[in-house]
N, C-alpha and C positions, 0 to 999 in steps of 0.2 A: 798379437796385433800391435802393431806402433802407437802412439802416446796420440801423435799428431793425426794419423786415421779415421782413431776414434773419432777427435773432435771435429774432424769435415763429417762422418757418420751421422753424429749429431746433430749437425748443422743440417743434413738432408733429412734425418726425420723431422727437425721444426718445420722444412720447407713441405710437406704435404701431412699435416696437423688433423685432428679431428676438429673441425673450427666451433668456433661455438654454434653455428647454425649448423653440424651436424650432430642433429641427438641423437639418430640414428643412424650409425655409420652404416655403410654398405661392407659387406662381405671382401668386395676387392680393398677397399680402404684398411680391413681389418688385416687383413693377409699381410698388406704391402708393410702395417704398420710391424706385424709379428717379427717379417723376414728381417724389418732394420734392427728392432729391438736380438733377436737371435742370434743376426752378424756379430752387433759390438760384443755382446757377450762371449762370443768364439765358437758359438754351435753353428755354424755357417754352410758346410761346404753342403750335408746331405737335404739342406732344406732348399738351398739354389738346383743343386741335381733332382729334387724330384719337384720343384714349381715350374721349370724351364719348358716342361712340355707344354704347360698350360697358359703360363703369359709370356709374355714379349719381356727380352732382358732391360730389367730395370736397373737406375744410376745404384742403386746397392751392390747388384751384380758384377757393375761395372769399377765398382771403390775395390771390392773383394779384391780383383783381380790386381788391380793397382797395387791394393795394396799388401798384397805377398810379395810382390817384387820389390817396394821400399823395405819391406823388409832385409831382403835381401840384399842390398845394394847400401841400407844403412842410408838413404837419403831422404832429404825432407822436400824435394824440389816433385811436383807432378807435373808432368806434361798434357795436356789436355789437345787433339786433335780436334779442329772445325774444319766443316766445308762450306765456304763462302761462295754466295751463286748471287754475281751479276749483271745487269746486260748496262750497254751503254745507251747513252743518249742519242749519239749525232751518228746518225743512221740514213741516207739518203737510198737506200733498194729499197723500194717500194714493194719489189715482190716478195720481198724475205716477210714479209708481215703474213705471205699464205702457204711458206712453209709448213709441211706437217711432219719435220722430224726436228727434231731440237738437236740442236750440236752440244756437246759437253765435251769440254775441254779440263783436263784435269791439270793442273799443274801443282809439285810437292816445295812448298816456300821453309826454308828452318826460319824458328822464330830467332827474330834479332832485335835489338833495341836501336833505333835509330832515329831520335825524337829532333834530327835537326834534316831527315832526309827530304830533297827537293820537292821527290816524285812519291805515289805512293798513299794506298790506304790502312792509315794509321786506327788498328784496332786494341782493344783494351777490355778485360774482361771485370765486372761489377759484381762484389761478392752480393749476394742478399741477406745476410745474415751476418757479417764480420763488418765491424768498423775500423776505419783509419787510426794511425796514430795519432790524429787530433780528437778521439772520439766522438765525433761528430758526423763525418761523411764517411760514406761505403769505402772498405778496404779492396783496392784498383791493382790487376796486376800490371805485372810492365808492358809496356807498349809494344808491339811487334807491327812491324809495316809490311804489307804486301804489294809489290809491284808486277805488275804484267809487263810485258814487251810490247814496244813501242808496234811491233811489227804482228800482235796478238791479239786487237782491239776488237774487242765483243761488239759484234754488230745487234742494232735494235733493234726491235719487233720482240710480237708474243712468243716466239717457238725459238729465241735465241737466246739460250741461258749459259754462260758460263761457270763452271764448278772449280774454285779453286782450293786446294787443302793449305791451312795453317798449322802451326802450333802456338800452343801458349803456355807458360808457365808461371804455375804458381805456386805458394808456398801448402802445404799440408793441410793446414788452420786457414788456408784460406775459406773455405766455406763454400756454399753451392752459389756458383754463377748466375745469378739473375737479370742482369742484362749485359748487353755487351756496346763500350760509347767506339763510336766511329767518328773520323775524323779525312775530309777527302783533300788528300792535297795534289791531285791531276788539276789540269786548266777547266775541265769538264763536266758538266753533272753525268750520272751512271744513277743504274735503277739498282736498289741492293735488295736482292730479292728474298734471302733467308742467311740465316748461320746456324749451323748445326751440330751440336759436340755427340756425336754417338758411342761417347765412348758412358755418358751420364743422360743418353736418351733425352737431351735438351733441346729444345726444338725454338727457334728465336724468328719468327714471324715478321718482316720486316715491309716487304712490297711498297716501297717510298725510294724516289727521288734523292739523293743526297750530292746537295752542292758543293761547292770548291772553295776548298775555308780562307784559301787567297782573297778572293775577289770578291766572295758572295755572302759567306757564313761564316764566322769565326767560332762557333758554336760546335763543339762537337754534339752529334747528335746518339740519341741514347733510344737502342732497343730491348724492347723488357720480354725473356722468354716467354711462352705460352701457358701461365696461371694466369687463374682468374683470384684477384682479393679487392674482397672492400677496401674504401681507406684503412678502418681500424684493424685490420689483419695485415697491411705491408707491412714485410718480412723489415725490419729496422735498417738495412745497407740501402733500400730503396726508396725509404720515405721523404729523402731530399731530393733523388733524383727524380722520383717521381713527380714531383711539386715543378721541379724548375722547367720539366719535360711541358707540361701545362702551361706554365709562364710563356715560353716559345710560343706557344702560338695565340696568343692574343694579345700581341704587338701592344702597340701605344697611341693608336688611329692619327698617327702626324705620318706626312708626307705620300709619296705616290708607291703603291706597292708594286715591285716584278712582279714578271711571271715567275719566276724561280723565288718565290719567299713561300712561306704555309703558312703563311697568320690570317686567323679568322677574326670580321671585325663587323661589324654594323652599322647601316647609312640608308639614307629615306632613297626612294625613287624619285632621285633627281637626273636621270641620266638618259630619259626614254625622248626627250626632243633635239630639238639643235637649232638653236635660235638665231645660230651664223649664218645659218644657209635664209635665212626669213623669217619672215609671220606664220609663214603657214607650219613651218615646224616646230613652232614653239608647243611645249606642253608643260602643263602643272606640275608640281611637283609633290608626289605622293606619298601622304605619310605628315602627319601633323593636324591641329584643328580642323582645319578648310578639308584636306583630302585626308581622312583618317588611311593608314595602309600598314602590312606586313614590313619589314625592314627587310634590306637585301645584305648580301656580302661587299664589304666597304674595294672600293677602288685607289681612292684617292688620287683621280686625277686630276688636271687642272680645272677650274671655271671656263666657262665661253665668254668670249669677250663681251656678249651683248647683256648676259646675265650672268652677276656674279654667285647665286645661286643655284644654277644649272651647271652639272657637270660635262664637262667636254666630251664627245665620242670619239672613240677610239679612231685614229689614224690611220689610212692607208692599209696596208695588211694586220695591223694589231689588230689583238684580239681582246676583250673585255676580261680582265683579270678573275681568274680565279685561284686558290693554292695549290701547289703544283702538283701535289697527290689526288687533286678532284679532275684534272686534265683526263681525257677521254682517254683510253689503249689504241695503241698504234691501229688495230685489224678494226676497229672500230670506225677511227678517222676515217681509213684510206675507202672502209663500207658508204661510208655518207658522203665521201668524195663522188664515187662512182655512183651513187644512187642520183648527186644532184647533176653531175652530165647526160644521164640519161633523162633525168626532167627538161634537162637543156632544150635534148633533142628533136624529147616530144612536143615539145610547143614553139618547136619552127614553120611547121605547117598551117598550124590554127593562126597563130603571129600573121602568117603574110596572108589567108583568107580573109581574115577580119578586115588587114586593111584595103582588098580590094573589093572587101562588103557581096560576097559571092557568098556567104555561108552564113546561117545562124545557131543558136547554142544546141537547137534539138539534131544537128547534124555530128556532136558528140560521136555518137554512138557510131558513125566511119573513125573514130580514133580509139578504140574498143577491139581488142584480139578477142577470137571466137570462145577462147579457153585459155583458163590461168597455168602461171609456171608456176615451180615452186619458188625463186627468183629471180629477179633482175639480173641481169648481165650484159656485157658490153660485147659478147662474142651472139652467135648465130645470125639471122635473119634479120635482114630489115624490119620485117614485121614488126619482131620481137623489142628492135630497138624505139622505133617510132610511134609505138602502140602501148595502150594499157593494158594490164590486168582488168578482165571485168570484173565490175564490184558484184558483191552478193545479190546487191537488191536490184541489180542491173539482167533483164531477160530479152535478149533480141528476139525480135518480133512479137515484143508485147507495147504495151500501152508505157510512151514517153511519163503517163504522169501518174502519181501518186495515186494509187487508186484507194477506197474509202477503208476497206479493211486493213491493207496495209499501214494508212495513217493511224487506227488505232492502234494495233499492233506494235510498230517500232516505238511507241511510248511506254509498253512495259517491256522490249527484248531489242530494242535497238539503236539509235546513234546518243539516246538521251535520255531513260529511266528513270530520271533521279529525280525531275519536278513534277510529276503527275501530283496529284493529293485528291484522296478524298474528297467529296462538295458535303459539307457542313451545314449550308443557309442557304435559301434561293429565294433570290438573285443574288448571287457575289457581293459581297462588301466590301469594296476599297477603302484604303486608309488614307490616301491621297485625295480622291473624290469624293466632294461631300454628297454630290447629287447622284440620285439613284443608277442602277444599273439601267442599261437598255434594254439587257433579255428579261424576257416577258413570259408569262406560262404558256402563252399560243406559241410560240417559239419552239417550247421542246415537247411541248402535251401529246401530239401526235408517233412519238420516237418513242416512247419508254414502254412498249408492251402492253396499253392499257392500263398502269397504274396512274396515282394519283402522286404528283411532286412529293408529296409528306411523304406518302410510300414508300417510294424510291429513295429520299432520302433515308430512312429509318433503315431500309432494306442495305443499305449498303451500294447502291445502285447508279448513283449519279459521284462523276468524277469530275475534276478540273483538269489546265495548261492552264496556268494564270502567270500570264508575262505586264499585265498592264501597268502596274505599281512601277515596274525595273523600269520601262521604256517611257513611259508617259514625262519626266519632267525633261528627259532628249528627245524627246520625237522633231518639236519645231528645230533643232538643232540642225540633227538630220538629215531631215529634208529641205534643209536649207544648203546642203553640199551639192554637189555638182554631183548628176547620173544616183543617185542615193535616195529612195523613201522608205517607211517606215510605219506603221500604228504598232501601237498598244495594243496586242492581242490577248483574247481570252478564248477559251474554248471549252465547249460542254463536251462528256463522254458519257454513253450508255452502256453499262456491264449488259451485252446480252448473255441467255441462255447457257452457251456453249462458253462462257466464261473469256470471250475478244471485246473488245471495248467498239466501239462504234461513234464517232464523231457526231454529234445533231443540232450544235448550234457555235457558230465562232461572231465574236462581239469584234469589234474593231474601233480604237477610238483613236483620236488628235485632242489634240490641246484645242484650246478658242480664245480669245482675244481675254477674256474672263476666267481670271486663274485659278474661278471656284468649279470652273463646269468645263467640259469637253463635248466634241461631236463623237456621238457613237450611231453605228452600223450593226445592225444584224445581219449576218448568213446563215442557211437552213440548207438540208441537201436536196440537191434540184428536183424541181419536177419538171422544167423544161432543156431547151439548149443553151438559151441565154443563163437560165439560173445554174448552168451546166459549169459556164466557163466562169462566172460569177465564184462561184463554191470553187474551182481549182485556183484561181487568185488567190482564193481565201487563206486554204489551205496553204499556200506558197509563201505567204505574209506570215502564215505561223512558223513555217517551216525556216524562214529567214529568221524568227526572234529564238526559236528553238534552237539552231544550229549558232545563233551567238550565245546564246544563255551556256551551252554546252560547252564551248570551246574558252569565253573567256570567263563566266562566274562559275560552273562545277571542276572542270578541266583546269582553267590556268590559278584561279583565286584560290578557290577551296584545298585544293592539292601543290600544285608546284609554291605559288606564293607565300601560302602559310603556314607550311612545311620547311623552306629554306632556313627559317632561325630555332628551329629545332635542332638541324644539323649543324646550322654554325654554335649554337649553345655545347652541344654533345662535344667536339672539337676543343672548347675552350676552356671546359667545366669538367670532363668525365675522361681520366684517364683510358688509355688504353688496357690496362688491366681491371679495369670497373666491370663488372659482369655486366650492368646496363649497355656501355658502351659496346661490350662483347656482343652481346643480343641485337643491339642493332646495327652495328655497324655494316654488314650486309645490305638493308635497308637504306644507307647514304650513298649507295655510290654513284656516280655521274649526275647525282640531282643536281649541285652547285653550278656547276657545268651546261647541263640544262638549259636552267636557268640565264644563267648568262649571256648561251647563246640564241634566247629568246629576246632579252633588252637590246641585243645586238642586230638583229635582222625580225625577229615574229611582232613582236608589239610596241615596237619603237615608232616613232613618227616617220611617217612614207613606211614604217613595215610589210613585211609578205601579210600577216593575219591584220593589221590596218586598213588594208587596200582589199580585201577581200572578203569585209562584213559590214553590212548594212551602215552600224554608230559610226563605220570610219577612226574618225580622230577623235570621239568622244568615248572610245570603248573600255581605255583602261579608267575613265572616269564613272563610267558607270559601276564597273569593279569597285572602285572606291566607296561609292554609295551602296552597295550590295556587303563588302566588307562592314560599314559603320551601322547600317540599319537592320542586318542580319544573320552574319555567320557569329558560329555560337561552338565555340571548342567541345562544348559539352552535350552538342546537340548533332555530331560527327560520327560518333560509334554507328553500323551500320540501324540495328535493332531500334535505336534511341529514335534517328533519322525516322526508319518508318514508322514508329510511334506519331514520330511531331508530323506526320505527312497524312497519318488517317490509314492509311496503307497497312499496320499490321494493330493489331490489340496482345496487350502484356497476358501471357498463358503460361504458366509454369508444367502444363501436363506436354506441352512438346518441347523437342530436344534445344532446341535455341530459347525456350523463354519468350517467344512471343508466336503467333497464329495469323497470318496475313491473310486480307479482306480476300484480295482476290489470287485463286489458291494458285492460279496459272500467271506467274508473275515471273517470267526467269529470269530476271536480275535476280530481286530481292533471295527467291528459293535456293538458287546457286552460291546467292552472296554466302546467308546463313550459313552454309556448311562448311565457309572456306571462317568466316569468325568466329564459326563455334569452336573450330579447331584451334584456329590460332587464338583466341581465348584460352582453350585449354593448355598449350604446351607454354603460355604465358605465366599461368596460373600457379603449375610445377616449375616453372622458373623461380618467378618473384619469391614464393614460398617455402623454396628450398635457401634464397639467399636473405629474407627477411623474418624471420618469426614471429617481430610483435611490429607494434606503433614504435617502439624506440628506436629498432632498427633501424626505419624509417628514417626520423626524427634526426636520429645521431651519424647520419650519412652524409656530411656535408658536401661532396660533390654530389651527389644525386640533387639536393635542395636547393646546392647554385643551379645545377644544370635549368631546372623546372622553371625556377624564379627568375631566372636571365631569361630563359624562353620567351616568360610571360613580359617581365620588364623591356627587354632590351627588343626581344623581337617583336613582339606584340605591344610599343607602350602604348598604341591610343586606347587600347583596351585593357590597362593593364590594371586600371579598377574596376571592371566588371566585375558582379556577383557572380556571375554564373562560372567563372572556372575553378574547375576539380579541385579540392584541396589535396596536397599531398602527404595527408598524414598516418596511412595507413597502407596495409599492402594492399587492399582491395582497393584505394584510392588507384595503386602505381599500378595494379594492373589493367585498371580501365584504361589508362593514360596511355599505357605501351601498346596493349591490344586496338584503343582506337589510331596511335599512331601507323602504328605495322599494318592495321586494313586498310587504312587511305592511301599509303604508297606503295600496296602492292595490288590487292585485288579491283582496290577501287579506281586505280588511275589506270588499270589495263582493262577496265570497262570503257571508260571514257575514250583513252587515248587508240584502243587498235582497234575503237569500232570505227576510227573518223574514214577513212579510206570505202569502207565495205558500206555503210550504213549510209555517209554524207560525200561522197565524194561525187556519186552521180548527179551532176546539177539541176538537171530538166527537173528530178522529184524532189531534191531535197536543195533549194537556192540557200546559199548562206546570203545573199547581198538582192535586195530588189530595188527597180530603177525607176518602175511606177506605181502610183499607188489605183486604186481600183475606181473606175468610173461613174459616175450618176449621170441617171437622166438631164441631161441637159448640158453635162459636159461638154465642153469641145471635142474630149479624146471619145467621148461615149458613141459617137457616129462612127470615129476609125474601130470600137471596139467590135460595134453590132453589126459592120461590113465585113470584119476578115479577127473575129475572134479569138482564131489560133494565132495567128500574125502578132496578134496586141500583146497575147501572153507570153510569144516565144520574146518579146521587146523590152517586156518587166520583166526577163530574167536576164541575169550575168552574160556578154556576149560570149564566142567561141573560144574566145582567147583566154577571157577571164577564166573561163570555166577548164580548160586543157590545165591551165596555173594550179588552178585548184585542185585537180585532182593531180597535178604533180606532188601540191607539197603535202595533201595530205597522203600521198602514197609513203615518202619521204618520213613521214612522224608516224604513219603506224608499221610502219618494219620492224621487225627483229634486228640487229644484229649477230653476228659467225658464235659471240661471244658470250650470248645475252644467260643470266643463269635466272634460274626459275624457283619460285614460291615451293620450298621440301626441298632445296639442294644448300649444300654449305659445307665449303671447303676449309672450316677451320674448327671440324670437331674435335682436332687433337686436342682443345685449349680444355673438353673435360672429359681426358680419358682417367685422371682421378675423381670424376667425380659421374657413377654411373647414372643414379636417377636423374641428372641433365643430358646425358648421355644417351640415355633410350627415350627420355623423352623427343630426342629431334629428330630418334630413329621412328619415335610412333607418330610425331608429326608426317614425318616422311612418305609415312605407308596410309595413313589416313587423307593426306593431298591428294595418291594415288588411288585412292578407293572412291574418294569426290570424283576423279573424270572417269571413274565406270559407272557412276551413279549419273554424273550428266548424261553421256552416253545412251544409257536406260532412258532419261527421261526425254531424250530428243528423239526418240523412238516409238515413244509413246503418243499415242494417235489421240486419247482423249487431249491431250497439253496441244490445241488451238495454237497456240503463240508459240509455237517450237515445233512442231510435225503433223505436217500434212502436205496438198499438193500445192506446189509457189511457195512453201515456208521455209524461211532458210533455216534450218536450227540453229539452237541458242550456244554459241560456243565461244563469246568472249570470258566466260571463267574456267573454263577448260585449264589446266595448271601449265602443261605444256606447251611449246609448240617447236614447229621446224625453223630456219631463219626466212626472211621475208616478209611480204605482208599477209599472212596468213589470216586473221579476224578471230586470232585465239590466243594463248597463255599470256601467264600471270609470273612476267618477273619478280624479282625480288626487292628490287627500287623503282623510281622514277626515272627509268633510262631514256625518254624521249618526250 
């Protein structure tokens, strides 16, 4: 074997090492280690012929054969064969996105050097292991350019991938290739989707946009094959490159960012008004003293002319920047194209009834098809296009309104699980009102079965909805907006019997001229007609603070907002080769994006979700006061939550480590199995790549990533006691398990119940227009004349309501593409490394053993709250689903 051989041999056994975090190597590791060590020594040939049936040919196998021909030929040059796949940008067939056969187009390029060529993608291979003649930076082969034909231009979309073969040559000692820098010099950006050398089974993971070093980037950009190493394990050729690859994307926060740039950056919520267009769009700006808030991904557009602290909104068709790798997939866009012209559609009809005052909101149910599809589509029937999907909680020819069961109910399995709590003290004690509560023991004394309030309390038996604290210092706000009221509600629940909750007393307060005391109301369940329609007011006034609490503080706050500087942290701080960043990055995709296109049209001033909740222009305000007086990083893990809520007690004798109050709870029961899992395959992560506190400690990407989180994304909080410290593995695995539950299981509770659970307006109003009448009232005579009249008048009219369930059909869709909680297409990055390897395979099988264990339980007839007759069962943590608005699975990110 040649001199030169040997020392690339070498070079490939440093690159899959027994690292220090393996004390126990695995059997494949040991194998793979024998067969290099065997090669160099020259016992080679019969240990490749008898492992070959068993594994897949490895870069050893692939040197072997190399190198008997340099033998032979007496040369020190190797040639290394890639295939380069990728699509372009400027793609206008629309339909090519629903293509279901991929064109590959193969084309064979000899490598050339041509480092002055016009045209052409200039690539370049990164040893990992050998340094430059300056001993300092990675030893770089020569440059080979590859040019397509002008007349061969890879069309866009998902299903159009072009394959084209390279060569490259390098020197012997060149050492194992660990990235490869690309450099584009077409007028155009192109999607570079992988590069592949099978001749050394190197697999270069790439799926990013790469701009035009003329105009855009002067940067060549650098992809690092598919290992995973800490900082203190990069292979020596990649420890600069790796560093400057991180530099790239956290810019210098001066100037206005393209679309076409990838720098992640941080900037308050200053961009959600528009002060040019008037007064009424003016809004605060969030994020500092006054409005504590989450940071966003920086823009840097101009100011508005009226405030130079307000950022400008985006112009004409522009779109709110985000970096170009978080931009949505073509099949994705052209899905939410088509999704929003069919909302178009349907709310042509309702539009021109409203305005000729012929129709009210309970006449919904004529824009309601008799039976769901499995999608949306622009083909068949009129019907199909000008109608809804009925929602779950929707039964024609049942009762337009909420009925008593059901309102307890969808408080542990439907549009809003997440604020119920245990009742602790009776009467409620507010932190805000110093003057006592209103409800009173005659109140509930008759509801709770014959017990005594201590009783029940002690028993576990009395529950809350306690919205009064959140609404109370906006209410006069509110109702100060045109078509817009509001109270402060409270609501009592009774666990009966059969384990369903039961509604028995809802509180209702306003502000008063005296900022120490408020007017409060009580409601009871009827015992006549009057107290009939009385109690479905009530109910409707909760159902409006409910469906805001849900949409903008559990939904928009808790998950998208304070999530967003986790990912731009992860981007700016944790290479690509970081097993953290590995682990999650899954976990980031389209959230950015999201986001954006939420400050751009959902929560912006005059927004879709603005114009369609009760607070109005007060609602990201209230968020802010909900972020500074309550969300709690540490208080987010699922188990923790139900802790601080009363809802579950710490048990080490069941499998999750805690035993919930009430056992028929199918959020919580569902949740549990989806955190214990991912808990667990978290646990054989961390633990396989950390062994003590030092690890930890001595991780200094891991420590920026955390500490920038907290600093940069979180500063109004960034002295709180209460965040996690990270100085241990069981610190980092709380950290990562409660991150990976909040944006996948828990924000597909929220987000794909809104459709099924909230979309039906008549039951569930997000927005009320009057508040409820007394004796004496003016409105009190129109109520006690035509009751139904008054009620169908306090809810949203026909048109608002057709809106509404336009767009929340629109946010709880699947998309063609969407991938699901146990799928992950990037387990090549540890086929050296098995115990991470099988643990994704036992994640896999254990997601899938979770929706046969739903299954079972939504079958089961004792679980009240999931099966029986009218019960929808419980399937928003069902792992899968089809595409559409189905009211099930559990993506893998915050995709809507």
């Amino acid at each position: 074997m040649a001199a030169g051989t040997k020392s690339v041999m070498l070079a490939l056994l440093d690159t899959f090492p027994l690292h220090v975090h393996h004390n126990n190597a695995s059997p494949l590791c040991q194998e793979r280690r024998l067969m290099m060590l065997s090669c160099i020594s020259g016992r080679t040939n019969n240990i490749v012929r008898a492992r070959q049936k068993q594994i897949a040919p490895t870069v050893v196998a692939a040197l072997i054969e190399s190198s008997e021909k340099r033998d032979l030929n007496t040369t020190t040059i190797t040639k290394l064969t890639a295939d380069v796949a990728v699509r372009s940008g400027n793609n206008n067939n629309n339909n090519n996105v629903f293509a279901s056969n991929m064109k590959t187009l193969v084309n064979i390029f000899r490598p050339t050097v041509q480092p002055h060529a016009n045209k052409g993608l200039v690539l370049q291979l990164v040893s990992s292991d050998q340094l430059g003649p300056n001993g300092k930076e990675a030893k770089l082969s020569e440059e080979i350019v590859l040019e397509w034909p002008e007349n061969d231009v890879v069309l866009g979309g998902e299903g159009s991938i072009n394959t084209y073969k390279v060569e490259f040559c390098v020197d012997s000692d060149f050492g194992v290739p660990g990235a490869v820098a690309v450099l584009n010099r077409y007028d155009s950006e192109f999607f570079l989707d992988s590069i592949n050398i099978q001749q050394l089974n190197l697999h270069f993971p790439c799926k990013s946009w790469v701009q035009p070093e003329n105009k855009i980037d002067p940067h060549k950009r650098i992809f690092f094959f598919n290992k995973v190493y800490l900082p203190f394990e990069t292979p020596i050729g990649l420890k600069q490159v790796r560093e400057r690859d991180l530099r790239q994307m956290r810019g210098d926060s001066r100037g206005r960012r393209k679309s076409c740039d990838r720098i992640y950056e941080y900037d308050v919520y200053n961009d959600l008004g528009d002060p040019d267009k008037g007064d009424e769009y003016e809004r605060p700006t969030l994020g500092g003293q006054n409005n504590p808030y989450p940071t966003r991904c920086r823009t840097g557009r101009p100011p508005t002319r009226i405030d130079s602290h307000a950022e400008s909104r985006p112009s004409g068709s522009e779109s709110i920047y985000v970096p170009r790798d978080e931009e949505l997939a073509d099949i994705k866009k052209h899905d939410l194209d088509r999704a929003k012209l069919i909302a178009i559609a349907r709310n042509i009809v309702p539009a021109l009834l409203d305005k000729m005052g012929n129709e009210g909101v309970l006449n919904i149910h004529n824009f309601i098809r008799e039976s769901r599809h499995s999608h949306s589509n622009l083909g068949g029937t009129i019907e199909e296009l000008f109608k809804f999907d009925p929602p779950k909680i929707f039964s024609r020819g049942k009762s337009h309104f909420l009925e008593d069961d059901e309102f307890g109910r969808q408080v542990l399995a439907g549009l809003n699980p997440l604020s119920i709590e245990r009742l602790k003290v009776f009467p409620p004690v507010s932190k805000l009102d110093p003057c006592k509560s209103a409800l009173k023991e005659e109140h509930i004394i008759d509801h709770i079965d014959g017990m005594s309030i201590q009783q029940a309390l002690e028993d576990n038996k009395l529950f809350i909805l306690d919205y009064h604290d959140i609404f109370l210092p906006f209410v006069d706000r509110i109702n100060a907006l045109d078509d817009r009221k509001a109270y402060a509600t409270t609501t009592i629940f009774f666990l009966t019997k059969m384990g369903t909750l039961k509604a028995i007393a809802i509180q209702l307060a306003l502000p008063t001229m005296d900022p120490n005391t408020s007017s409060k109301q009580v409601l009871t369940p009827p015992v006549d007609t009057t107290t009939k329609w009385l109690w479905q007011l009530g109910k409707a006034h909760v159902c409006s603070n409910d469906a805001f609490v849900h949409t903008y503080l559990h939904h928009w706050l808790r998950i998208h907002a304070t999530m967003e500087p986790f990912i731009i942290a992860a981007h700016r701080q944790l290479s690509v080769m970081h097993p953290i960043y590995k682990l999650l990055h899954p976990h980031m995709r389209y959230t950015l994006k999201t986001n954006a296109t939420a400050r751009e049209t959902l929560i912006n001033a005059g927004g879709i979700l603005e114009t369609n909740f009760s607070p109005g222009k007060y609602s990201m305000q209230i968020t802010s006061a909900a972020y500074r007086d309550w969300w709690q990083f540490d208080q987010e893990g699922l188990p923790t939550d139900l802790i601080r809520r009363g809802l579950a007690v710490p048990d080490e004798s069941q499998p999750q480590g805690v035993r919930l109050v009430i056992e028929d709870y199918p959020y919580a029961a569902d949740g549990l199995l989806i955190w214990s899992s991912i808990e667990k395959l978290v646990k054989t992560y961390v633990n396989h790549y950390y062994k003590d506190v030092d690890a930890i400690s001595s991780d200094y990407e891991l420590q920026s990533w955390y500490k920038e989180f907290i600093n940069l994304g979180h500063p109004d909080h960034k002295n709180a006691s209460w965040w996690p410290k990270l100085s241990t593995p069981e610190n980092l695995i709380s950290i990562l398990t409660t991150i990976i539950w909040i944006v996948t299981a828990q924000h597909a509770v929220l987000n794909f119940s809104q459709y099924h659970y909230g979309g039906y307006v008549p039951m569930r109003p997000a927005l009320m227009r009057k508040l409820i009448p007394k004796e004496g009232d003016l409105d009190y005579i129109d109520f006690v004349m035509d009751p139904q009249r008054y009620f169908e008048s306090s809810l949203p009219s026909l048109s608002q309501a057709a809106k509404f369930m336009a767009v929340t059909s629109i946010g709880s869709a699947h998309s063609p593409e969407e991938e699901y909680i146990g799928d992950r297409n990037d387990l090549c990055s540890w086929l050296e490394e098995p115990e991470i390897f099988d643990a994704f395979k036992q994640f896999s099988m254990e997601i899938k053993n979770i929706e046969t264990e739903i299954e079972k339980r939504n079958a089961d007839k004792k679980l009240r709250n999931r099966c029986g007759v009218g019960v929808t069962p419980y399937e928003l943590l069902m792992p899968w689903s089809d595409q559409g608005v189905t009211g099930r699975g559990v993506p893998n990110s915050v995709t809507a």
